[in-house]
C-alpha positions as CSV (number, residue, x, y, z in Angstrom):
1,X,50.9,123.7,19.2
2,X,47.0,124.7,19.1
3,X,45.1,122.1,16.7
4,X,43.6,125.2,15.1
5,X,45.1,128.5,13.5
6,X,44.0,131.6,15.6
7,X,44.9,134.4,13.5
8,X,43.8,137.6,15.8
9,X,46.5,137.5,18.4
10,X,49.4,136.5,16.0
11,X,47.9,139.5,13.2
12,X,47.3,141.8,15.7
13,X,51.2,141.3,17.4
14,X,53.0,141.3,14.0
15,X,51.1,144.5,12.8
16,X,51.1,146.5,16.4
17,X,55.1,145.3,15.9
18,X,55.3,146.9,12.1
19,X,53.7,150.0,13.3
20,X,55.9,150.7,16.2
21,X,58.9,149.6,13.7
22,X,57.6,152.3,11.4
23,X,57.9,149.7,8.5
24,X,54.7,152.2,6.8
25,X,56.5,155.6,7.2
26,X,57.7,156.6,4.0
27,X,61.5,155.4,3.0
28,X,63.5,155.3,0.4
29,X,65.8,157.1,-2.2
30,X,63.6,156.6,-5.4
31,X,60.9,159.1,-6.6
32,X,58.0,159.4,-3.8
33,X,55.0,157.7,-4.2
34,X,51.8,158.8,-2.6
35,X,47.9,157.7,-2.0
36,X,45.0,159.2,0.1
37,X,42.8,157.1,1.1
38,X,39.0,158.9,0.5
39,X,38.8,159.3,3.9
40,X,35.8,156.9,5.1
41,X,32.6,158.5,7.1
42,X,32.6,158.2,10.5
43,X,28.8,157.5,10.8
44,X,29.3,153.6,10.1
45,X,31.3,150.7,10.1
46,X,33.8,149.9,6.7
47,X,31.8,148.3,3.9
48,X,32.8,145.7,1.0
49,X,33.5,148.5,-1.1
50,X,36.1,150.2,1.5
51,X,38.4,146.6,1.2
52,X,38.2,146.4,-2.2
53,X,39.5,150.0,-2.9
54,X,41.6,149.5,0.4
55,X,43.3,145.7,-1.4
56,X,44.4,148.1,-4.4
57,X,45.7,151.2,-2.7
58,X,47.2,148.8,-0.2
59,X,49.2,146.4,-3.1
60,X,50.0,149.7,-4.6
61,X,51.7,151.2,-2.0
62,X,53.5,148.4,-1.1
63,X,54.8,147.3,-4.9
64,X,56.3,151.7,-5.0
65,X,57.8,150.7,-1.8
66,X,59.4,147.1,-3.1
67,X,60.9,149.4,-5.8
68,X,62.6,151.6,-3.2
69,X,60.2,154.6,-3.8
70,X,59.8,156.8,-0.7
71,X,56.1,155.6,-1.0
72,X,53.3,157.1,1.5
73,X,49.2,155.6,2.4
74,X,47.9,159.0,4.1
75,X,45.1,157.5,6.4
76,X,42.4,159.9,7.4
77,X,38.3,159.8,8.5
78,X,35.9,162.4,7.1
79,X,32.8,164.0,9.3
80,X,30.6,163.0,6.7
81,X,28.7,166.5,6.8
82,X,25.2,165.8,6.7
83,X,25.2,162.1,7.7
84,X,27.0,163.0,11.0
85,X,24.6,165.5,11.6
86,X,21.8,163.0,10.8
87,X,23.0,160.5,13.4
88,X,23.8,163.3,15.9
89,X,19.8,164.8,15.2
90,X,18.7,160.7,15.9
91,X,20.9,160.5,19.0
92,X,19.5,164.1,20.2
93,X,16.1,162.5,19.2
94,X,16.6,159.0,20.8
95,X,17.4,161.7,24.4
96,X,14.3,163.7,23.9
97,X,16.3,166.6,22.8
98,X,16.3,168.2,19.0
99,X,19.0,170.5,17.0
100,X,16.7,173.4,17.5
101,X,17.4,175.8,19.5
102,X,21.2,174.0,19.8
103,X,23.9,175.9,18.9
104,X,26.1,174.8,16.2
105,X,28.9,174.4,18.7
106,X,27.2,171.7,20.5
107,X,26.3,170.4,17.4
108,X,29.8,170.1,16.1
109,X,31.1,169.1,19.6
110,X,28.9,166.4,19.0
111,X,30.0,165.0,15.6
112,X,33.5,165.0,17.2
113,X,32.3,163.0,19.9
114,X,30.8,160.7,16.9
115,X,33.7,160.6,15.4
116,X,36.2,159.8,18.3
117,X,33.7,156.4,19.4
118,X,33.0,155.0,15.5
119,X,36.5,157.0,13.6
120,X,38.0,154.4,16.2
121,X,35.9,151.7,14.8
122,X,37.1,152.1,11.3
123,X,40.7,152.4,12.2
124,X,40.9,149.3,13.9
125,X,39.0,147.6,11.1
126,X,41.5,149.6,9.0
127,X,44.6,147.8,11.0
128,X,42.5,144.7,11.1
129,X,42.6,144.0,7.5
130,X,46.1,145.0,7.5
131,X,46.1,148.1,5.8
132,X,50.1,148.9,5.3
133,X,49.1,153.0,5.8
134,X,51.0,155.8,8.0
135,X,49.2,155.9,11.1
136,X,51.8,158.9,12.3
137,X,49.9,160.9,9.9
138,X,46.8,160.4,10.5
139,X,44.0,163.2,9.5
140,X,40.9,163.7,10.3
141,X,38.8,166.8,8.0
142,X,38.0,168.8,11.0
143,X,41.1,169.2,12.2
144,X,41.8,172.8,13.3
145,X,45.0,172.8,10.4
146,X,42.7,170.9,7.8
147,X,40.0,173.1,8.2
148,X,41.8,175.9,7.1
149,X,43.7,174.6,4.3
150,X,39.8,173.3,3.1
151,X,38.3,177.2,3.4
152,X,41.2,178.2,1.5
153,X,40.8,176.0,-1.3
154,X,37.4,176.5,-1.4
155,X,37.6,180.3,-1.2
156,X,40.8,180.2,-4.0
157,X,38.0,177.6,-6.5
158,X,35.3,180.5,-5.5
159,X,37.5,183.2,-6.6
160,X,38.7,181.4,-10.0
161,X,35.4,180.7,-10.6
162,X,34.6,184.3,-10.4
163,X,37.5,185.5,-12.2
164,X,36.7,183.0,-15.1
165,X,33.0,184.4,-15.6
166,X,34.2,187.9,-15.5
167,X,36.2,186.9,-18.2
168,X,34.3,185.7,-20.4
169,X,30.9,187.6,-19.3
């Protein structure tokens, strides 16, 4: 026996173990219970303030699912919009490139790129502080699906919006 806990490899086997087991997965007969986690920025690392929303919406989900609630953590990273682009215009920078004359393609090809090498960061700090979400459901806000279901929103809000001023214009 080692004179001195090492808690990485143990934390990391038990939770790569309740993942595979899908012990997160929603289950249960009772009512279902669901959180979204406000998906965190790719453009840094988790903060203070990301475990300390992530320790209630964790203790949460897992006091629905003690009561037998089919209870769901949907995990997901956002592209942060104008942050992303702002680390993407200082990496283009730090290269001795700029945005100009870019097209937004390679722009946006670029803030996936971002989000593939640091989204992975915050995931695995996300598993690291043993966040208890579905990872089988993992979203990210540019995905193709996502993106659509967004624009639609945003166009049925734009439309109600209209409708309402017509109304009472």
């Amino acid at each position: 026996m080692d004179k001195t806990y090492q808690p990485q490899e143990l934390e990391d086997r038990w939770y790569k173990t309740w993942e595979e087991r899908g012990y997160f997965a929603p289950q249960g007969e009772g009512a279902p219970y669901s959180i979204v986690i406000p998906p965190p920025n790719v453009t840094g690392r988790l903060h203070m303030g990301h475990g300390f929303q992530h320790a209630i919406m964790d203790a949460l989900t897992r006091y629905h699912r003690m009561l037998g609630r089919s209870a769901l953590w949907q995990v997901g990273t956002d592209h942060a919009g104008i942050a992303t682009q702002m680390v993407v215009e200082r990496q283009l920078n730090a290269a001795g490139s700029s945005r100009a004359g870019k097209r937004s393609r390679c722009v946006r090809r670029k803030s996936l790129g971002l989000e593939r090498r640091i989204g992975g960061i915050i995931t695995q700090q996300l598993r690291r502080i043993g966040s208890s979400v579905d990872w089988s459901r993992e979203r990210f806000t540019m995905d193709k699906n996502l993106s659509a279901v967004v624009e639609k929103g945003f166009f049925l809000i734009c439309l109600m919006k209209g409708l309402f001023i017509a109304v009472i214009a």
